[in-house]
Z-matrix of the N, CA and C atoms (Angstrom, degrees):
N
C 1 1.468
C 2 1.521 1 110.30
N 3 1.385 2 109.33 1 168.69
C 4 1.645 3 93.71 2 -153.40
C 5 2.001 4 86.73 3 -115.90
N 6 1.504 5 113.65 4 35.80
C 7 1.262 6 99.56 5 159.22
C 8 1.182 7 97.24 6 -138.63
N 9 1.479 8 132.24 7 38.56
C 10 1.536 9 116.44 8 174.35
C 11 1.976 10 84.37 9 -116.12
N 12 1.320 11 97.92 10 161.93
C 13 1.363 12 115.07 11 -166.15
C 14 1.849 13 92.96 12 -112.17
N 15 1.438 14 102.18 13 147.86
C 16 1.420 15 107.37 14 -167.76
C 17 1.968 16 98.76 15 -133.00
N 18 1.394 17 127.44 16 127.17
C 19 1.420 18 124.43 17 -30.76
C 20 1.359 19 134.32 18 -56.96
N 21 1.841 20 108.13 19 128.88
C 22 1.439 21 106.11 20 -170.89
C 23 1.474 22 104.86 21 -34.63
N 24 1.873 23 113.10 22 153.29
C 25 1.754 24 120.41 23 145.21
C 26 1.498 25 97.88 24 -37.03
N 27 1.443 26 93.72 25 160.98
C 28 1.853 27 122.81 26 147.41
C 29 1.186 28 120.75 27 -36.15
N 30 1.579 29 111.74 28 -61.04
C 31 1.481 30 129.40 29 -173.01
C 32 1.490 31 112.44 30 -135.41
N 33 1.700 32 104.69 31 151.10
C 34 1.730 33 110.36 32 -178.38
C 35 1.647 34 112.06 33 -42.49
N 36 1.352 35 130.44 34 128.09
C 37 1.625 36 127.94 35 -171.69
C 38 1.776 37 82.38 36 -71.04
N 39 1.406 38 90.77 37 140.71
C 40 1.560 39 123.04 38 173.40
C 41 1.728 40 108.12 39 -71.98
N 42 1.283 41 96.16 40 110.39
C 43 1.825 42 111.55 41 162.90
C 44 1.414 43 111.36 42 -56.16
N 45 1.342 44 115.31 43 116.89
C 46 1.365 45 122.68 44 -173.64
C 47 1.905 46 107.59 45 -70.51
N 48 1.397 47 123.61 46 140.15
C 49 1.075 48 146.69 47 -178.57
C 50 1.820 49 100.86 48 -40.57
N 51 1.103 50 97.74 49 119.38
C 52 1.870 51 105.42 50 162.82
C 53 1.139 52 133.19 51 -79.36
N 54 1.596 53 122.45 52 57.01
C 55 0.992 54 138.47 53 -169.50
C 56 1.519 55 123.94 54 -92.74
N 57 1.726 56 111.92 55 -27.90
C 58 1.062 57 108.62 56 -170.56
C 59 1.869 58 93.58 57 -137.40
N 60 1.443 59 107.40 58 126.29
C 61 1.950 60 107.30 59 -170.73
C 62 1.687 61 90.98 60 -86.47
N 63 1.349 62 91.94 61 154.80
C 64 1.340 63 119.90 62 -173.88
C 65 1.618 64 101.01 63 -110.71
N 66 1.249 65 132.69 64 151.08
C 67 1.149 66 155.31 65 -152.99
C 68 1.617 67 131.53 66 -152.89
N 69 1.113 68 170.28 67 121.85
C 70 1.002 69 152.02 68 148.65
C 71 1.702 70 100.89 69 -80.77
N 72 1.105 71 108.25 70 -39.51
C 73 1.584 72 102.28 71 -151.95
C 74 1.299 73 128.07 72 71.38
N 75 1.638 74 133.05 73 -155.14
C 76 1.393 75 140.91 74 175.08
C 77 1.666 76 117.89 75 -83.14
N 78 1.413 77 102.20 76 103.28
C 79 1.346 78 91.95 77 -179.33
C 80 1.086 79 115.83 78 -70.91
N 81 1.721 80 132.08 79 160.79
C 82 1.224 81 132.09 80 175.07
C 83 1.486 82 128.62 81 -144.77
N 84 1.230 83 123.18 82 3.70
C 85 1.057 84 130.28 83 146.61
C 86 1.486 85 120.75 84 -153.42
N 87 1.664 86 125.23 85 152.53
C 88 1.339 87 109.68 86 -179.22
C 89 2.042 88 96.69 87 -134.61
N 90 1.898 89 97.90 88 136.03
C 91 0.854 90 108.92 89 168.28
C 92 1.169 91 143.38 90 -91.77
N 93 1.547 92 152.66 91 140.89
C 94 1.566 93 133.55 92 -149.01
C 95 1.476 94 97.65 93 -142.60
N 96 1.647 95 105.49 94 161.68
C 97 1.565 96 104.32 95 -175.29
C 98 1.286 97 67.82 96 -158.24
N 99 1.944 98 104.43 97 177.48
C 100 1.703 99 115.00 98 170.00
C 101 1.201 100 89.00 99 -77.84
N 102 1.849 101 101.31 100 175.39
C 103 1.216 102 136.76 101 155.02
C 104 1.438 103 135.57 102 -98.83
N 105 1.357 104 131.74 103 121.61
C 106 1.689 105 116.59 104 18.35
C 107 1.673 106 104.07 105 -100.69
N 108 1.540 107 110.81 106 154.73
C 109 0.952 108 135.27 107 -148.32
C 110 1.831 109 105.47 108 -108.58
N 111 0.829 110 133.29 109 139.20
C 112 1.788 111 125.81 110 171.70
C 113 1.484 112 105.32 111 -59.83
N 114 1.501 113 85.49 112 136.72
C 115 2.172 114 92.89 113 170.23
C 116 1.352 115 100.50 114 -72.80
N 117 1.489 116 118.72 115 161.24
C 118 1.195 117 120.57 116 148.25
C 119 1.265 118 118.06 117 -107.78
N 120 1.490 119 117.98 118 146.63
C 121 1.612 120 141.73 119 -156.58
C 122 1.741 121 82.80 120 -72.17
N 123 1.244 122 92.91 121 -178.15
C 124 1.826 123 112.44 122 -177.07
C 125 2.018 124 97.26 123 -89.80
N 126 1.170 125 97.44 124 119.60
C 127 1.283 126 126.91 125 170.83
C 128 1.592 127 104.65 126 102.08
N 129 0.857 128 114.51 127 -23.58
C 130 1.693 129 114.93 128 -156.34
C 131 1.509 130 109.14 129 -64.49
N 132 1.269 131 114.78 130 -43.52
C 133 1.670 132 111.48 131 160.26
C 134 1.210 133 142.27 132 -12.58
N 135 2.214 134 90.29 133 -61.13
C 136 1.155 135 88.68 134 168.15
C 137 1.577 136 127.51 135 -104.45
N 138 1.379 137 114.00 136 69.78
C 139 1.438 138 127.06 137 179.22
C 140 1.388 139 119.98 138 -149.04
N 141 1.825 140 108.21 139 106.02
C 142 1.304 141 113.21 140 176.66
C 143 1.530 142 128.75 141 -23.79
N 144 1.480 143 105.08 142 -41.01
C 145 1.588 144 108.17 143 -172.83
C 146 1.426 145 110.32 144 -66.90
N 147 1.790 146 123.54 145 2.85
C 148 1.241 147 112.16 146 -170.61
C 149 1.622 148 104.06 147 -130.79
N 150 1.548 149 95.40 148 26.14
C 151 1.469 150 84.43 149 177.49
C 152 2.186 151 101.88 150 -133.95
N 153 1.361 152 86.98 151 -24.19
C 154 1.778 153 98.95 152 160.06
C 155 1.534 154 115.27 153 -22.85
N 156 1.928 155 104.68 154 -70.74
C 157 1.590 156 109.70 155 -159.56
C 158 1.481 157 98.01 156 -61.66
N 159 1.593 158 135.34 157 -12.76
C 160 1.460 159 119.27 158 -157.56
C 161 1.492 160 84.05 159 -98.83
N 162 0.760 161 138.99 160 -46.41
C 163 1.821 162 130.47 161 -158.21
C 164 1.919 163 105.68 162 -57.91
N 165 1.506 164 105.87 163 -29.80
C 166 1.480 165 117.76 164 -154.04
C 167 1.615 166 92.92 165 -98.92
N 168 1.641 167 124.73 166 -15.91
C 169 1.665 168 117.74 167 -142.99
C 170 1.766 169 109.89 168 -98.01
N 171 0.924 170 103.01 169 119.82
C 172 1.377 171 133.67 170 179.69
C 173 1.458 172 134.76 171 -42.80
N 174 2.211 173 98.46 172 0.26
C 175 1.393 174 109.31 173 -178.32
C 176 1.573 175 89.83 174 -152.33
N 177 1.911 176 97.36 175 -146.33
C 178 1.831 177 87.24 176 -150.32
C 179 1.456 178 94.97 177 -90.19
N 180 0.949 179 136.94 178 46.07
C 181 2.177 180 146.42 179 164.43
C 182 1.648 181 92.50 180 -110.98
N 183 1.566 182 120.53 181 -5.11
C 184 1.844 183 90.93 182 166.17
C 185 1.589 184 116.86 183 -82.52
N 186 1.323 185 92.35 184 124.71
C 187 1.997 186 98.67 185 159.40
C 188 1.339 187 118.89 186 -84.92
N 189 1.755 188 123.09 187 154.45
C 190 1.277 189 116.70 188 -173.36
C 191 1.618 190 93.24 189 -145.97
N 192 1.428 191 95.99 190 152.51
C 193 1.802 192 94.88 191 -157.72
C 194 1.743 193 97.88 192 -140.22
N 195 1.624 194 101.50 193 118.90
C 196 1.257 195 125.82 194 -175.65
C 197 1.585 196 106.04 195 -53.18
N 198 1.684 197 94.70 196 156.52
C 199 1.884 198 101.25 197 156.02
C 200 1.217 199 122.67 198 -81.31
N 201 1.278 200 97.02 199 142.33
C 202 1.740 201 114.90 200 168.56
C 203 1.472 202 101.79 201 -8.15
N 204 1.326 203 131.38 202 120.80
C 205 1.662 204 139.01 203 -164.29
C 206 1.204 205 103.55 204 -137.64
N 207 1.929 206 121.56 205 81.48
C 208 1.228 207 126.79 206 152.75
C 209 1.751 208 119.82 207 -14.44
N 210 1.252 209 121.88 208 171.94
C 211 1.536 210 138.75 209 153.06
C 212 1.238 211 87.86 210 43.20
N 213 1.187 212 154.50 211 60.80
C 214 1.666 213 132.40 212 167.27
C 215 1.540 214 97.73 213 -98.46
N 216 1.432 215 108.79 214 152.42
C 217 1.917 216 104.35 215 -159.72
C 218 1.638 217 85.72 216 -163.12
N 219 1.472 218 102.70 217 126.89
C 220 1.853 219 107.25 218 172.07
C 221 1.293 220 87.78 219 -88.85
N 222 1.156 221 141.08 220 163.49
C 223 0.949 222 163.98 221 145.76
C 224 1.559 223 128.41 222 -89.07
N 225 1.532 224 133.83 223 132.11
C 226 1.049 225 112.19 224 -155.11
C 227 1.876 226 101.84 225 -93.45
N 228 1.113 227 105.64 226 147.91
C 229 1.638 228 115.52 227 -179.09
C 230 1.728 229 108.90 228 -86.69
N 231 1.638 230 83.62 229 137.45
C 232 1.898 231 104.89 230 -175.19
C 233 1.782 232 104.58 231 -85.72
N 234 1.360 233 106.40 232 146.67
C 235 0.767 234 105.70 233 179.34
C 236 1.797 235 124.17 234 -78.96
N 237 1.341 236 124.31 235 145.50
C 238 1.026 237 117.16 236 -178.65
C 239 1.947 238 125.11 237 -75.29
N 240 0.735 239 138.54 238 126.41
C 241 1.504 240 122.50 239 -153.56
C 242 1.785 241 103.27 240 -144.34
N 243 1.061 242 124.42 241 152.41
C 244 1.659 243 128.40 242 179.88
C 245 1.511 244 94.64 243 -125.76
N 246 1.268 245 106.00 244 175.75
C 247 1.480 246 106.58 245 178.40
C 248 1.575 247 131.18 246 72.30
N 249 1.433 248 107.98 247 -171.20
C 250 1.717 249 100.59 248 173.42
C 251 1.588 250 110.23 249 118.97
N 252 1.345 251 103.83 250 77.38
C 253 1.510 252 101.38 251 174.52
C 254 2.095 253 112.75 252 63.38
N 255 1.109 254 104.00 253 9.78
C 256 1.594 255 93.83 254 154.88
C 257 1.643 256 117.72 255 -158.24
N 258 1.328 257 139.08 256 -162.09
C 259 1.635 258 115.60 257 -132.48
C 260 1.679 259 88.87 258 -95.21
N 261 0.732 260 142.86 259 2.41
C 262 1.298 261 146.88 260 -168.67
C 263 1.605 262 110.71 261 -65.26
N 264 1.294 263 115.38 262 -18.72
C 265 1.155 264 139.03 263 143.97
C 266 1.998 265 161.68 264 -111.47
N 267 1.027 266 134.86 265 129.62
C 268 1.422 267 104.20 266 -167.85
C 269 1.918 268 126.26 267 -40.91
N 270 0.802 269 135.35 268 113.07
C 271 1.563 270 128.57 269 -167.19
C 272 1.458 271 120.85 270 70.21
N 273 1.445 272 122.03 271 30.03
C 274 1.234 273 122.05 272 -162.85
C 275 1.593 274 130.76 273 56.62
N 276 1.260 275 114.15 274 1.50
C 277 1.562 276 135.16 275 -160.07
C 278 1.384 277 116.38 276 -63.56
N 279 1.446 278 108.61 277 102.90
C 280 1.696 279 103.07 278 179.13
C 281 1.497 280 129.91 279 -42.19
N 282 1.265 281 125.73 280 97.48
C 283 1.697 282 119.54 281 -163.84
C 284 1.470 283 88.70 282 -101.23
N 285 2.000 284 109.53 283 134.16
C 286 0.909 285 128.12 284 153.78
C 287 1.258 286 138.28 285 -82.55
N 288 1.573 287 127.93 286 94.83
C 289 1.460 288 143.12 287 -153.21
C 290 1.818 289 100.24 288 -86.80
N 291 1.352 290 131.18 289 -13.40
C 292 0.958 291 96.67 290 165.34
C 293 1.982 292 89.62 291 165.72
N 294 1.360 293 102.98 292 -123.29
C 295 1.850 294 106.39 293 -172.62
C 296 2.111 295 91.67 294 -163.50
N 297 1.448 296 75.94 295 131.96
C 298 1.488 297 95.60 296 161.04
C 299 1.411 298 130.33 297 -66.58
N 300 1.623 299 126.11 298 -174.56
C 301 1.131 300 108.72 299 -165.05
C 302 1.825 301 89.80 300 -100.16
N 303 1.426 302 121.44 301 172.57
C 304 1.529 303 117.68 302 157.36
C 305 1.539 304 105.67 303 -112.02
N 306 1.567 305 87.46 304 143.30
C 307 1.686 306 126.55 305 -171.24
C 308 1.691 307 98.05 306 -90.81
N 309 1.625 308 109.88 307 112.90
C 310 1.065 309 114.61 308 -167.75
C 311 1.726 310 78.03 309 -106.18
N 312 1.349 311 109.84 310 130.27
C 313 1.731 312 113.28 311 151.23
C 314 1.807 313 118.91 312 -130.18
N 315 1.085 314 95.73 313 153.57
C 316 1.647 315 102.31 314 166.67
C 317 1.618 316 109.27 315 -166.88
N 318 1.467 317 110.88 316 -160.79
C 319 1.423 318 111.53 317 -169.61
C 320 1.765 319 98.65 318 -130.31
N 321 1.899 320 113.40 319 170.17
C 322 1.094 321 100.20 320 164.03
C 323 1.671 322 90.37 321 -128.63
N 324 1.343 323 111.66 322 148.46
C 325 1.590 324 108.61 323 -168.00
C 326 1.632 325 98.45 324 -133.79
N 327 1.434 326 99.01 325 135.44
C 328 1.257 327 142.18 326 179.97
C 329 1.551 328 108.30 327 43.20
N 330 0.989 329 110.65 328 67.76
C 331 1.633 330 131.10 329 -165.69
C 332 1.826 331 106.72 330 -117.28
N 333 1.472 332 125.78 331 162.24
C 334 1.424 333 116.31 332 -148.18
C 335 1.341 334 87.34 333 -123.85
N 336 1.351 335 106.88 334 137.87
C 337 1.197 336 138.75 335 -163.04
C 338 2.053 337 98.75 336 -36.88
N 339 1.456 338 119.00 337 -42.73
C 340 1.255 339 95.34 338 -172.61
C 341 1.489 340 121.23 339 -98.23
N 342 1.549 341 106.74 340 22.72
C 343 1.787 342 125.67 341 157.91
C 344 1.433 343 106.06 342 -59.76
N 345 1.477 344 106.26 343 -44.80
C 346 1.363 345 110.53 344 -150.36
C 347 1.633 346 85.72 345 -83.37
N 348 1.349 347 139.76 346 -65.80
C 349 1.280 348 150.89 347 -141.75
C 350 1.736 349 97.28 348 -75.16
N 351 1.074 350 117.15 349 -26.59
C 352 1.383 351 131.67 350 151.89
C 353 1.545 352 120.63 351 -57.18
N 354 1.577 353 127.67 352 -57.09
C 355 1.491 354 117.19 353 159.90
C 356 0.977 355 106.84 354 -59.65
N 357 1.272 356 143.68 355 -26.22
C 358 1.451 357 129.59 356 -140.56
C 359 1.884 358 99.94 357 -80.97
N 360 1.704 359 99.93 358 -27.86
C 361 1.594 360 103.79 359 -177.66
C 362 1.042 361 115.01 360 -60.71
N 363 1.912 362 123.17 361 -26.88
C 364 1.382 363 144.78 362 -173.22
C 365 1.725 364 109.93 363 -37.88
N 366 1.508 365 99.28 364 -30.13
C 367 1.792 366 125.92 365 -148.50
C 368 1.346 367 82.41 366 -61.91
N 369 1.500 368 122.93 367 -58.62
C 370 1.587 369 152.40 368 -94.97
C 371 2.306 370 95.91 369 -111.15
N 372 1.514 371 91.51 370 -22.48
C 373 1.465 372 114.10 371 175.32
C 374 1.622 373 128.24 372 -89.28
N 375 1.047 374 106.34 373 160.29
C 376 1.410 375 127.48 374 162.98
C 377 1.444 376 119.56 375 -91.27
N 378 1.237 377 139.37 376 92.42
C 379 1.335 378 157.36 377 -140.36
C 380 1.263 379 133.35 378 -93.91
N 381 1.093 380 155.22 379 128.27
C 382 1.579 381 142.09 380 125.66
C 383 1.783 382 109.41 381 -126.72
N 384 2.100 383 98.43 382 145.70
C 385 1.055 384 86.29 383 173.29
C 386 1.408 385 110.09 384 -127.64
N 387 0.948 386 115.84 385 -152.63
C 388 2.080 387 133.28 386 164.97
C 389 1.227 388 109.36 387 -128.59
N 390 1.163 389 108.16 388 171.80
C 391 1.766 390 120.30 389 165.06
C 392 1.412 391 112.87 390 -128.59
N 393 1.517 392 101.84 391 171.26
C 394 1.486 393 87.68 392 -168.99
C 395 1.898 394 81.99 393 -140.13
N 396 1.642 395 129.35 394 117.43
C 397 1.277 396 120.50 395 175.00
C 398 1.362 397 121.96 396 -74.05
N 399 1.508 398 98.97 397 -176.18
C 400 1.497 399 108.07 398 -178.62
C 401 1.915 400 101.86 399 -83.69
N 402 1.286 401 106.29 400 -5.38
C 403 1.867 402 100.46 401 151.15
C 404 0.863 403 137.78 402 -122.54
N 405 1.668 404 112.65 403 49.21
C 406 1.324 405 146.47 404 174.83
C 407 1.427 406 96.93 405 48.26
N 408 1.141 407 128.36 406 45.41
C 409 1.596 408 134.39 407 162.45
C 410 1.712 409 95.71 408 -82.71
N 411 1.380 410 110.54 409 153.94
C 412 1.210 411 122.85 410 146.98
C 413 1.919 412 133.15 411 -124.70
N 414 1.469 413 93.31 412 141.67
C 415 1.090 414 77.87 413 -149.29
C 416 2.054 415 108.47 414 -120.33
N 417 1.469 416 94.94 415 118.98
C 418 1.640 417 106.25 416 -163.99
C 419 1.689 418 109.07 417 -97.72
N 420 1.379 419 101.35 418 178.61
C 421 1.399 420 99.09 419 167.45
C 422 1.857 421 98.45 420 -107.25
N 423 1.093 422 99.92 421 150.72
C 424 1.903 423 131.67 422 177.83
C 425 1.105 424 113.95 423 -136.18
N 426 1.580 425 127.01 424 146.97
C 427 1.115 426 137.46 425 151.49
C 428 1.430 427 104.92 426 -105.47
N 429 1.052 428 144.46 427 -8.55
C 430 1.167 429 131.97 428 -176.58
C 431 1.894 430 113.51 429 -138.37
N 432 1.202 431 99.67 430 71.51
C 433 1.474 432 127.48 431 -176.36
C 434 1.657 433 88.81 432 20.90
N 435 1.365 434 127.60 433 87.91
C 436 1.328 435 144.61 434 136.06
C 437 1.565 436 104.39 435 78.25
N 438 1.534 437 131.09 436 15.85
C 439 1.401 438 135.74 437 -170.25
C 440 2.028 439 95.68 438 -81.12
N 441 1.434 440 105.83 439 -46.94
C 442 1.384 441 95.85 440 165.74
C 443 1.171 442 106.20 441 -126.59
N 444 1.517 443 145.55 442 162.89
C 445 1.010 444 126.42 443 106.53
C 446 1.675 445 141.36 444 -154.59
N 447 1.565 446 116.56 445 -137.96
C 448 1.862 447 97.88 446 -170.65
C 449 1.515 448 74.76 447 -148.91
N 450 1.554 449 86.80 448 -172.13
C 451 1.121 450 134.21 449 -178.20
C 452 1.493 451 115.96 450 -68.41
N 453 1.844 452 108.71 451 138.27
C 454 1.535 453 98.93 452 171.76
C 455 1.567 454 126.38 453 -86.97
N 456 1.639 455 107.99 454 159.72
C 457 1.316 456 99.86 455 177.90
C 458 1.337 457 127.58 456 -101.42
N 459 1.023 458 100.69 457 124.11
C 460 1.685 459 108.10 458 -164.17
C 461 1.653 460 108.93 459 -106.72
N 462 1.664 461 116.67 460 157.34
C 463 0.946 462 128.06 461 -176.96
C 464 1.869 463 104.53 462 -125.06
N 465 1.453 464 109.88 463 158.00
C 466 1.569 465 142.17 464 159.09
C 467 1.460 466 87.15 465 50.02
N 468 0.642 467 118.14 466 76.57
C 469 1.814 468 140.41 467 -173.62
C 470 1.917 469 84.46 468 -77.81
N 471 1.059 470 116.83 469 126.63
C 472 2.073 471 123.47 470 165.07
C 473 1.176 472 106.98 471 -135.42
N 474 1.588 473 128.59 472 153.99
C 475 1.054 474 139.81 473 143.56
C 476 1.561 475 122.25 474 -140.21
N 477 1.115 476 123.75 475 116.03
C 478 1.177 477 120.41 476 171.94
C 479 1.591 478 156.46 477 -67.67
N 480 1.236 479 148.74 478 170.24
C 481 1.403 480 95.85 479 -169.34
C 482 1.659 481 90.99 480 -104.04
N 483 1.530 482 109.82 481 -175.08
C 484 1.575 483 123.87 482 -171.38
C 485 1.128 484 121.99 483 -64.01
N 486 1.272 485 116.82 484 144.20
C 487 1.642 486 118.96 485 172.80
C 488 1.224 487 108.10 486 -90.34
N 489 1.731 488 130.05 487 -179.29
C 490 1.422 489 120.34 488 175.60
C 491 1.998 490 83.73 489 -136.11
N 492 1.395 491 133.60 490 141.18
C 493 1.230 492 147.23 491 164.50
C 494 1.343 493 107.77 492 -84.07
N 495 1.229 494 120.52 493 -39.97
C 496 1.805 495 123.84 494 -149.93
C 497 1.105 496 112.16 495 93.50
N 498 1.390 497 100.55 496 -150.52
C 499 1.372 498 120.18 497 -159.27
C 500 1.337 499 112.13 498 -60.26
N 501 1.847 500 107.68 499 131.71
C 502 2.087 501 105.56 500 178.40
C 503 1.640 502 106.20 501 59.47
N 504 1.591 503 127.45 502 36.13
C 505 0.828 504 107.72 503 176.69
C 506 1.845 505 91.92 504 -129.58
N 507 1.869 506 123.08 505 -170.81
C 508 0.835 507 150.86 506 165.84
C 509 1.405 508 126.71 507 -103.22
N 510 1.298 509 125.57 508 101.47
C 511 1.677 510 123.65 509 -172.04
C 512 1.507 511 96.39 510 -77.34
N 513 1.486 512 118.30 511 115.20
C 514 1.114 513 128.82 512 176.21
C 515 1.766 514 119.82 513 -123.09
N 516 1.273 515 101.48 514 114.77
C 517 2.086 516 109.51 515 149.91
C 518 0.953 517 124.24 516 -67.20
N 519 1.459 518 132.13 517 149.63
C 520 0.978 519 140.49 518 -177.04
C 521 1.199 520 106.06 519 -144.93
N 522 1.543 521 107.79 520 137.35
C 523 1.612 522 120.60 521 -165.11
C 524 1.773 523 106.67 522 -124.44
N 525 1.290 524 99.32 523 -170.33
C 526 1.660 525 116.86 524 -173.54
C 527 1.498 526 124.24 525 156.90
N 528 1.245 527 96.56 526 141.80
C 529 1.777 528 110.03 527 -168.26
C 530 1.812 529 104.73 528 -138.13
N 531 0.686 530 139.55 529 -176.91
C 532 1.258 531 158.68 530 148.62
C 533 1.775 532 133.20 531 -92.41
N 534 1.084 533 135.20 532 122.28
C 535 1.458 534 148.74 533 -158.58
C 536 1.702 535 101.16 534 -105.09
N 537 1.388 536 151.71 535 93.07
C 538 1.755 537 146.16 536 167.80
C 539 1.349 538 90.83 537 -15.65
N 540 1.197 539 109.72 538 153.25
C 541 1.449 540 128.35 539 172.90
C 542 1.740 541 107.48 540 -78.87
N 543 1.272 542 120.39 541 131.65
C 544 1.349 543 129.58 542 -154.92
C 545 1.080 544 137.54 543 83.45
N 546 1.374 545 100.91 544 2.57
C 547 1.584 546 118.45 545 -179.54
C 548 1.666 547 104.42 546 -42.10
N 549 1.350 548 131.51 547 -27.64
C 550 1.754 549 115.60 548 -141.50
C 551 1.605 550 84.06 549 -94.23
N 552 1.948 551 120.54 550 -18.82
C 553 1.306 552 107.29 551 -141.63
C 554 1.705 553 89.40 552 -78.04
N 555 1.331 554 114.38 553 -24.27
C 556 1.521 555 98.03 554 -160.50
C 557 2.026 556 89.59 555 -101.67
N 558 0.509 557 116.58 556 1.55
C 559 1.703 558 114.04 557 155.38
C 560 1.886 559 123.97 558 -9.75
N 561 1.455 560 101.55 559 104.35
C 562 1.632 561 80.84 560 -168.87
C 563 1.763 562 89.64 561 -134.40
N 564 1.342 563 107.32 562 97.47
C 565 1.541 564 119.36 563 179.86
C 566 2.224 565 98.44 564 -66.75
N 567 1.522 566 99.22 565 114.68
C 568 1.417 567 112.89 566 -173.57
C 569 1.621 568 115.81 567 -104.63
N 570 0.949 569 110.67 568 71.72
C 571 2.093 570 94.60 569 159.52
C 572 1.595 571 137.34 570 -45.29
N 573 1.361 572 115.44 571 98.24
C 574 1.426 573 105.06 572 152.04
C 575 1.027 574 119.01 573 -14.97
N 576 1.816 575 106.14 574 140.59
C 577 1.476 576 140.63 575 138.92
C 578 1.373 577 140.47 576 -67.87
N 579 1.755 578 110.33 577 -35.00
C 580 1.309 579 99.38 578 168.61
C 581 1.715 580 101.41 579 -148.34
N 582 1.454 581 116.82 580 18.29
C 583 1.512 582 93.91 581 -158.84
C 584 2.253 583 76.31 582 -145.41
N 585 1.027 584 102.18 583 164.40
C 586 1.781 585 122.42 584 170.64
C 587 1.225 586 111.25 585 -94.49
N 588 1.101 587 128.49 586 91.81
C 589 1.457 588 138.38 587 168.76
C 590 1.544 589 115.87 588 -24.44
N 591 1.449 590 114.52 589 -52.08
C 592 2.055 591 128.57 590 -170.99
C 593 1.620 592 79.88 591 -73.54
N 594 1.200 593 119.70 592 -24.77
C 595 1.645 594 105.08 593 -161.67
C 596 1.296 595 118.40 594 -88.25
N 597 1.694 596 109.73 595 -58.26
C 598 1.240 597 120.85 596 -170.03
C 599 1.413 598 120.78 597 -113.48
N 600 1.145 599 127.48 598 -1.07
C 601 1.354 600 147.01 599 165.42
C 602 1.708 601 104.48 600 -76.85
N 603 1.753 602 109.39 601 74.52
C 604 1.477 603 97.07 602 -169.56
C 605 1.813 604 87.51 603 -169.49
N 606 1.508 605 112.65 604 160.36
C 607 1.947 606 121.10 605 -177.87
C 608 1.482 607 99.42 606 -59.75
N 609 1.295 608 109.37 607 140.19
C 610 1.280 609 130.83 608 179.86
C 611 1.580 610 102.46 609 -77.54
């Protein structure tokens, strides 16, 4: 598995104290750039002046940042496993090889035809994104509990185009990509310094 370390420690690594719960909450929008993407240094994240030049930039450092995206739901990832009751293993023994990817889905609702024809190019790329919560957290990948970091890398990015219900209803798309397996461990939920992420983190 690609998070056990080879030669094992001495002793089982110590589960850190449950002192403080972790959360994502409601995500609500997700932003995308190509892959691979520049880290950001420690603090710089959270500072408008360093996220301006990407929305406006004219090569592959532009980011582009979705609409408000009802129902969006990670899904939790299965583990990958060989074996299971026949010889393919010592004693038939289910061996766990590692973690699947997570199936990010949601919808985009009542949005104009060239929003959609606009994600739809998203498909056509090599990817990573962010999220942005319902407490204007944003949320990157880190290896080093939030000192730098970027964007996640995501796979088979879809969106479809809209349905229509009728009457009193919402014409809604519905999209989906894929998250690497381990995505949650390096998880580094980030607050702004001077600017609202749902607010100002958006095309000029």
């Amino acid at each position: 598995m690609d998070v056990c370390v080879c030669p094992a420690p001495a002793a089982l690594t110590t589960i850190p104290k449950d002192d403080c719960k972790e959360n994502i909450g409601q995500i609500q929008k997700w932003l995308f750039r190509r892959y691979p993407g520049a880290v950001f240094a420690a603090g710089a994240v959270k500072l408008i002046a360093n996220w301006t030049p990407l929305f406006v930039a004219a090569n592959s450092t532009k980011v582009v940042v979705s609409p408000f995206l009802p129902n969006t739901v990670i899904g939790k990832p299965e583990p990958v496993t060989i074996g299971g009751n026949d010889n393919t293993t010592i004693d038939g023994a289910v061996v766990v090889v590692g973690e699947g990817p997570a199936e990010v889905t949601g919808m985009v609702r009542s949005a104009k035809g060239a929003i959609i024809k606009a994600m739809k190019q998203l498909s056509c790329e090599t990817l990573e994104a962010m999220f942005i919560n319902e407490f204007d957290q944003m949320g990157l990948d880190s290896t080093d509990a939030g000192v730098t970091a970027t964007f996640f890398k995501i796979d088979a990015f879809y969106i479809g185009s809209a349905d229509n219900k009728g009457k009193n209803t919402f014409d809604e798309a519905d999209y989906r990509f894929s998250l690497h397996a381990n995505w949650r461990d390096r998880l580094a939920l980030v607050t702004a310094t001077d600017f609202s992420p749902k607010k100002d983190l958006v095309i000029p």
